[in-house]
N, CA and C atoms as a LAMMPS dump frame, in Angstrom:
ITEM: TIMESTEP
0
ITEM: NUMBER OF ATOMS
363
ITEM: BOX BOUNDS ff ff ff
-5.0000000000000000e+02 5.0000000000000000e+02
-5.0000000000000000e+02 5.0000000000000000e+02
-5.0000000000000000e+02 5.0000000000000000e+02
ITEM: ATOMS id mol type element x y z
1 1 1 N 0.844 -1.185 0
2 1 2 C 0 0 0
3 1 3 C 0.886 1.244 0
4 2 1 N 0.694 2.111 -0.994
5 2 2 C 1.24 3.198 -1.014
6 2 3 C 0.835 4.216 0.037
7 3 1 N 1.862 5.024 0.476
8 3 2 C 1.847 6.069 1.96
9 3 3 C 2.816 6.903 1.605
10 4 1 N 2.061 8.28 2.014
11 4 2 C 3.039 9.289 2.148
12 4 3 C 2.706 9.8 3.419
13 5 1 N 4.233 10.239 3.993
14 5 2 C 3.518 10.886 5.597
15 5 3 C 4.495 11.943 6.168
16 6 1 N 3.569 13.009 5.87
17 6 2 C 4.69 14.583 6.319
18 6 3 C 4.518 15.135 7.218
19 7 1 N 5.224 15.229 7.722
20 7 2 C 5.435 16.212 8.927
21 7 3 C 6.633 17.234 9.25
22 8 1 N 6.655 18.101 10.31
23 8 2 C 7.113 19.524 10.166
24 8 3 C 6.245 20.336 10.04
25 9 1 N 5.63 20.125 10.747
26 9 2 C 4.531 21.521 10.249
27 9 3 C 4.259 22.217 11.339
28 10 1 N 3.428 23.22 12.018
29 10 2 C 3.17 23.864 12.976
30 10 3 C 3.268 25.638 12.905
31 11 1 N 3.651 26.113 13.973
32 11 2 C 3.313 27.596 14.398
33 11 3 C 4.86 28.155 14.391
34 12 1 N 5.232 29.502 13.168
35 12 2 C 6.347 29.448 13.165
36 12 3 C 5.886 31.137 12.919
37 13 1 N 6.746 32.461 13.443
38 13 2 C 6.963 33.589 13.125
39 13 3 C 7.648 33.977 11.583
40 14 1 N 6.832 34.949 11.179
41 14 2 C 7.373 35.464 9.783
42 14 3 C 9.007 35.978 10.498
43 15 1 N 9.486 35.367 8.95
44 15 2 C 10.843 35.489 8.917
45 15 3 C 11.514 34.27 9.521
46 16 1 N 10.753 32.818 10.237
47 16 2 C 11.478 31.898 10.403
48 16 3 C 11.889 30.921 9.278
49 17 1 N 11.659 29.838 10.22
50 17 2 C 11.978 28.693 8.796
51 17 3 C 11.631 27.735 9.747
52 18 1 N 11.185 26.448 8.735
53 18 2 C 10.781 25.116 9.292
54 18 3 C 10.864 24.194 7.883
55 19 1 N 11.038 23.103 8.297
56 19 2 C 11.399 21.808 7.376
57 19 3 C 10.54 20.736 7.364
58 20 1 N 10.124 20.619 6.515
59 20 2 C 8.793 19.357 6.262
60 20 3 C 9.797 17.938 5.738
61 21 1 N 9.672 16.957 6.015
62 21 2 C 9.697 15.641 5.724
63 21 3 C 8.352 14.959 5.439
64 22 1 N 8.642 14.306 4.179
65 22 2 C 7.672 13.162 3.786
66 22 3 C 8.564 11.627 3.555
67 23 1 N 7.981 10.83 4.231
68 23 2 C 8.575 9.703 4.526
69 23 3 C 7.342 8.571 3.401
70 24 1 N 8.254 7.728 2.314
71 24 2 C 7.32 7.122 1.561
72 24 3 C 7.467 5.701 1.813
73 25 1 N 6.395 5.136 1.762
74 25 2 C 6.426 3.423 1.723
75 25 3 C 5.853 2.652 0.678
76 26 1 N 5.896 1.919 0.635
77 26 2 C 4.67 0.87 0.15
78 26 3 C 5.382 1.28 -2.191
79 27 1 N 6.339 1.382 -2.148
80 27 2 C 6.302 1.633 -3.379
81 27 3 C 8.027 2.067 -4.088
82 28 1 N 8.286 1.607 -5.237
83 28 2 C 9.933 2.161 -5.261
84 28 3 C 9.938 3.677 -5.163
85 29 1 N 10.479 4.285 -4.22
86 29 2 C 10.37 5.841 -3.951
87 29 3 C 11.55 6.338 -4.865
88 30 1 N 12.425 5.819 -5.333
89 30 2 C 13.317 6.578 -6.406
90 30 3 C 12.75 6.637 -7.867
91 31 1 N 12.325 6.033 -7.931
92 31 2 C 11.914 6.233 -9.63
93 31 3 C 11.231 7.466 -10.115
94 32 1 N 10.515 8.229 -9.411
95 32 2 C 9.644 9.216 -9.744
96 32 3 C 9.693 10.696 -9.424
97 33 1 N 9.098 11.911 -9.964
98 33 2 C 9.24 12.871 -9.54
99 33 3 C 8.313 13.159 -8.11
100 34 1 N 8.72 13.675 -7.552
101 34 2 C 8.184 14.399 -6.204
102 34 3 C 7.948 15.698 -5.956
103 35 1 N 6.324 16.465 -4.996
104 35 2 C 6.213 17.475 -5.819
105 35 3 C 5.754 17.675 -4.23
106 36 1 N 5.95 19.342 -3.626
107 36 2 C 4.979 19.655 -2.463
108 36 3 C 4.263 20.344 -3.208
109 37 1 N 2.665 20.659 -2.735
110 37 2 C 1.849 21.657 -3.183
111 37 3 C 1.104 21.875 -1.72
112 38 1 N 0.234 23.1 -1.555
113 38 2 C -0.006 23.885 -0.817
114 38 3 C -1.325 24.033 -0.907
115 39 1 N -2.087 23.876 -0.259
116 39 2 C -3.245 24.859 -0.186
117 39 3 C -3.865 25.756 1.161
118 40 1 N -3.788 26.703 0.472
119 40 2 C -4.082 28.243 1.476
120 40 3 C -4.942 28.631 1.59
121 41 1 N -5.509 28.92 2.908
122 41 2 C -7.143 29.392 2.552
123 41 3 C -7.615 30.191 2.307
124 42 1 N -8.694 30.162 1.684
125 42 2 C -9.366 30.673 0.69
126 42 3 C -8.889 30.548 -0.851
127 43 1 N -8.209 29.97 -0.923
128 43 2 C -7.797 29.157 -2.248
129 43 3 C -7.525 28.03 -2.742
130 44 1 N -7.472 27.492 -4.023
131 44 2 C -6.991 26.078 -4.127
132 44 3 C -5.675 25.768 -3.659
133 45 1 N -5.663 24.395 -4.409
134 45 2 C -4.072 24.172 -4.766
135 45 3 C -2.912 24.877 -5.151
136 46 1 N -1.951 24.696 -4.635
137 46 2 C -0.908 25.47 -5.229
138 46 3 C 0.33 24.615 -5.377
139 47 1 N 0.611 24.823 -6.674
140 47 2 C 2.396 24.096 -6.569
141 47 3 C 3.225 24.81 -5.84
142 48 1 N 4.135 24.27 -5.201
143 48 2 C 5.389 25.015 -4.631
144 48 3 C 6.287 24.804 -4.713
145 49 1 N 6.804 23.079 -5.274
146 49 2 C 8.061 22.927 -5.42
147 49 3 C 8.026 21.38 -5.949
148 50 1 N 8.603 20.821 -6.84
149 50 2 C 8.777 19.648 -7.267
150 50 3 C 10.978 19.507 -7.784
151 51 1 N 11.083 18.077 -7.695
152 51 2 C 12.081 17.354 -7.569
153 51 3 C 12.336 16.237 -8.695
154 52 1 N 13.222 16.039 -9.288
155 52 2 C 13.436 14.525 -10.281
156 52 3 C 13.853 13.692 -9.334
157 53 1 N 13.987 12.349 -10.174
158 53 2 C 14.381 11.532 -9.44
159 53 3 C 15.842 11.047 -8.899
160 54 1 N 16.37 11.873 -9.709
161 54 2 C 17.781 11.967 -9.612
162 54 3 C 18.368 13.609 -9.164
163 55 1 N 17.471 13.896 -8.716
164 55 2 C 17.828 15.409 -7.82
165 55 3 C 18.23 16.42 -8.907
166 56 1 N 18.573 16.003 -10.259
167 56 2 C 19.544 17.133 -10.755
168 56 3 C 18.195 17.858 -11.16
169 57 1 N 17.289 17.864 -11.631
170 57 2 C 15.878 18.821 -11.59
171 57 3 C 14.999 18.957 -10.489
172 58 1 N 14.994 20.959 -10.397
173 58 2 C 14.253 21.354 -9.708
174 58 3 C 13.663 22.052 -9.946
175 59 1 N 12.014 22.257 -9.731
176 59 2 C 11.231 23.652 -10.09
177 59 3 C 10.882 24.36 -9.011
178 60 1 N 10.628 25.56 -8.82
179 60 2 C 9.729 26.335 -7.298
180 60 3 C 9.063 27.205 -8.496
181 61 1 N 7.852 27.495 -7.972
182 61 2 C 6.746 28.613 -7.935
183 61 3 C 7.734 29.768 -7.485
184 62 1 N 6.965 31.153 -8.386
185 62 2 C 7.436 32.057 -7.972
186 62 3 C 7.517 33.059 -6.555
187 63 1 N 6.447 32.083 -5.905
188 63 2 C 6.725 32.341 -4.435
189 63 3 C 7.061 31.472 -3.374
190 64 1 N 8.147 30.346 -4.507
191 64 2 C 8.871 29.908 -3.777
192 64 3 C 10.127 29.833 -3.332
193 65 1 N 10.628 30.522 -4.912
194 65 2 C 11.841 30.342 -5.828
195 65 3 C 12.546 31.388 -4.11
196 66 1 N 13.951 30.75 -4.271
197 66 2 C 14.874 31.542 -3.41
198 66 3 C 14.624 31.833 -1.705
199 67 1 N 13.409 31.108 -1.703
200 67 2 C 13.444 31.143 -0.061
201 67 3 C 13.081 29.57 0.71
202 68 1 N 12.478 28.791 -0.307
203 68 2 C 12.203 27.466 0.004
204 68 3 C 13.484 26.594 -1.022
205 69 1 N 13.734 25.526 -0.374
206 69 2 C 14.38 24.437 -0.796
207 69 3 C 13.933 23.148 -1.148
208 70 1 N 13.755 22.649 -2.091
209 70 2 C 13.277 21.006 -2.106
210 70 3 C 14.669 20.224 -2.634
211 71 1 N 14.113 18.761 -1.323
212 71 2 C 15.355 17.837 -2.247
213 71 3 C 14.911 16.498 -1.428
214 72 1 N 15.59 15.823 -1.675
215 72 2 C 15.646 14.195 -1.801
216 72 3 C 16.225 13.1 -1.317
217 73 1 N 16.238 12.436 -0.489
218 73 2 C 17.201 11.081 -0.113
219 73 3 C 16.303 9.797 -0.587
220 74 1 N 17.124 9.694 -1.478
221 74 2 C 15.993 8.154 -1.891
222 74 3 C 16.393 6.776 -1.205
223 75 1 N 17.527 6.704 -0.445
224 75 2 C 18.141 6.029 0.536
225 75 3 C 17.052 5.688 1.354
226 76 1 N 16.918 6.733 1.837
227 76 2 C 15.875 7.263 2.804
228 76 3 C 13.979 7.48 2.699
229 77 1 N 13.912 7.121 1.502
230 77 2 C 12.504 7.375 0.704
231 77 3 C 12.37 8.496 1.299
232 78 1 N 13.081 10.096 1.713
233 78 2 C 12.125 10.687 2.108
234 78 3 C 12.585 11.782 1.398
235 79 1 N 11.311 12.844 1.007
236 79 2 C 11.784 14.143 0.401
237 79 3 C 11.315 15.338 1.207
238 80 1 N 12.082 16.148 1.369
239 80 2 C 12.3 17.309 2.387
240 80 3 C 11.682 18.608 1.664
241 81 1 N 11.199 19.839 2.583
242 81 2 C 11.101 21.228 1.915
243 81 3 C 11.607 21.83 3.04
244 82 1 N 12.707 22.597 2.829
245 82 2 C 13.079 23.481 3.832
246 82 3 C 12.761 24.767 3.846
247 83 1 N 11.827 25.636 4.521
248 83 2 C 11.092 26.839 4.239
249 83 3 C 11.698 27.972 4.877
250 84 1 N 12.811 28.995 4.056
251 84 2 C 13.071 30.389 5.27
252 84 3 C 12.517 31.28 4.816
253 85 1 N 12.628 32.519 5.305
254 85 2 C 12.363 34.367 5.473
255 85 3 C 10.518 33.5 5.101
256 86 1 N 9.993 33.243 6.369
257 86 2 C 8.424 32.831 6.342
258 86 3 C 7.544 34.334 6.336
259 87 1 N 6.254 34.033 5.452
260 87 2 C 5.778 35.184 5.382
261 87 3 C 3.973 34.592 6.045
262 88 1 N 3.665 35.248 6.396
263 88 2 C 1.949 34.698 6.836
264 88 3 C 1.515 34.285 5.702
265 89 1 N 1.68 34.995 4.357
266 89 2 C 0.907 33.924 3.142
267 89 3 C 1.288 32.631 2.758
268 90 1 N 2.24 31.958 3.63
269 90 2 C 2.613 30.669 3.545
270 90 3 C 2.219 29.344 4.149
271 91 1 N 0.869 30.744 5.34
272 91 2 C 0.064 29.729 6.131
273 91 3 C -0.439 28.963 4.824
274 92 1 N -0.797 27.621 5.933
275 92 2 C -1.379 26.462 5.181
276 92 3 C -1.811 25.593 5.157
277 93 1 N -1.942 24.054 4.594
278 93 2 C -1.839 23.077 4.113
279 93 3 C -1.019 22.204 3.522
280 94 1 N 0.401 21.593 3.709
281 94 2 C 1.592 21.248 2.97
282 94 3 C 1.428 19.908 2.397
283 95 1 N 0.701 19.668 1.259
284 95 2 C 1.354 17.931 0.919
285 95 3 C 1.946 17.736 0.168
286 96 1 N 2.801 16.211 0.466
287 96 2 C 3.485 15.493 -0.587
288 96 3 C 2.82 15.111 -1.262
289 97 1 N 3.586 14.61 -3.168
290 97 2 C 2.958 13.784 -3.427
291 97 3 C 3.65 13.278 -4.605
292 98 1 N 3.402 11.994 -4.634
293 98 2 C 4.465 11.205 -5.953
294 98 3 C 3.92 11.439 -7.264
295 99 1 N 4.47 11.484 -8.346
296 99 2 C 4.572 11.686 -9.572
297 99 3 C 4.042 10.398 -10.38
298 100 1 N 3.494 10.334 -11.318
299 100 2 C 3.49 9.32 -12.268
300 100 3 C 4.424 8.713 -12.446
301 101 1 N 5.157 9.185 -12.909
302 101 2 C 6.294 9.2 -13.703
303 101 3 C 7.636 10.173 -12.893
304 102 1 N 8.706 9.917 -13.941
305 102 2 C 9.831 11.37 -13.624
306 102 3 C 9.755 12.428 -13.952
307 103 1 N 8.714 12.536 -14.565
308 103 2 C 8.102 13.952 -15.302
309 103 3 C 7.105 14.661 -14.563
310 104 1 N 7.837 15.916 -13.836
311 104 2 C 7.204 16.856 -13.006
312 104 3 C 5.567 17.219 -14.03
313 105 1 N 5.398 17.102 -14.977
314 105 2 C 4.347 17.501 -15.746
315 105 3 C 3.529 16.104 -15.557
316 106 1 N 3.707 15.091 -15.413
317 106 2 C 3.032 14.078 -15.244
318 106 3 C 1.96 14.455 -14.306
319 107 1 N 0.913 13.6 -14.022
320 107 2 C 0.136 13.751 -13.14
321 107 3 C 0.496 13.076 -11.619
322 108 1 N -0.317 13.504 -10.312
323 108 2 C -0.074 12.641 -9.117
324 108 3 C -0.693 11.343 -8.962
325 109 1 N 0.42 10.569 -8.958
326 109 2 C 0.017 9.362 -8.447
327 109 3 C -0.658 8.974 -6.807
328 110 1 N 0.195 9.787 -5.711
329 110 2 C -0.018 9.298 -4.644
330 110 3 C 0.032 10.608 -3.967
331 111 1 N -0.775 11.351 -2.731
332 111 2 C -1.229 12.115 -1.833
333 111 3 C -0.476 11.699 -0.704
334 112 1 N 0.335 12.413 0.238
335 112 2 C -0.097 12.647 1.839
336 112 3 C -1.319 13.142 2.38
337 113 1 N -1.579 13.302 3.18
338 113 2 C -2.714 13.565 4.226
339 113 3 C -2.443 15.025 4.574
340 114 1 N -1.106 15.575 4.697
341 114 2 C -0.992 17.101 4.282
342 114 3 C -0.159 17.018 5.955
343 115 1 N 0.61 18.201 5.945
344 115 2 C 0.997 19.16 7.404
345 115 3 C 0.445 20.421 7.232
346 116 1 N 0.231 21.166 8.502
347 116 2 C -0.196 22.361 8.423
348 116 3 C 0.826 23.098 9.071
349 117 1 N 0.952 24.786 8.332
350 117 2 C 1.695 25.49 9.154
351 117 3 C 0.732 26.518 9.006
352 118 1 N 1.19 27.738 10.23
353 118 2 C 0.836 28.993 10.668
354 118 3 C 1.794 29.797 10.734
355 119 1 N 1.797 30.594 9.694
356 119 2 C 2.91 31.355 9.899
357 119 3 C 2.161 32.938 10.511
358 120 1 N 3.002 33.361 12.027
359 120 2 C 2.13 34.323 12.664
360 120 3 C 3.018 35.227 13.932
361 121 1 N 2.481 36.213 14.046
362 121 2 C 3.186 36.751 15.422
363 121 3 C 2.512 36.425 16.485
């Protein structure tokens, strides 16, 4: 059975940083692209950052680019987002989720259950 399960999430001041882990099972976790997306409320989905399977490709959203990090231990099945200079519009909803394929354009195969953060004074 396929599982994704992230955590890192919680109550963090603008201008911090916090690090999400998604830990995968049930499936070969290297083969595919890996993607966090977001949803914020009062809005949908949002991409924020996707990964290849071989790390050398990376994309971020433009409000991700240069302050968030995504990357990968496939050792480890787990893929990381490291989030700094936090702004309150980053409150959220954080999930993982596996790729079809290695092709970030592919569709999602597999969901986490999501982490939440608050970004707040």
């Amino acid at each position: 059975q396929v599982q994704l399960v992230e955590s890192g999430g919680g109550l963090a001041q603008p201008g911090g940083s916090l690090r999400f882990s998604c830990v995968a099972s049930g499936f070969t976790f290297g083969n595919d692209a890996k993607t966090w997306v977001r949803q914020v409320p009062g809005k949908g989905l949002e991409w924020v950052a996707g990964i290849s399977s071989d790390v050398r490709v990376t994309y971020y959203t433009g409000a991700a680019k240069g302050r968030f990090t995504i990357s990968r231990d496939n050792a480890k099945n787990t893929v990381y987002l490291e989030m700094n200079s936090l702004k309150p519009e980053d409150t959220g909803l954080y999930y993982c989720a596996e790729h079809l394929t290695n092709s970030m354009a592919s569709g999602i195969d597999s969901w986490g259950k999501g982490t939440l953060v608050t970004i707040s004074s």
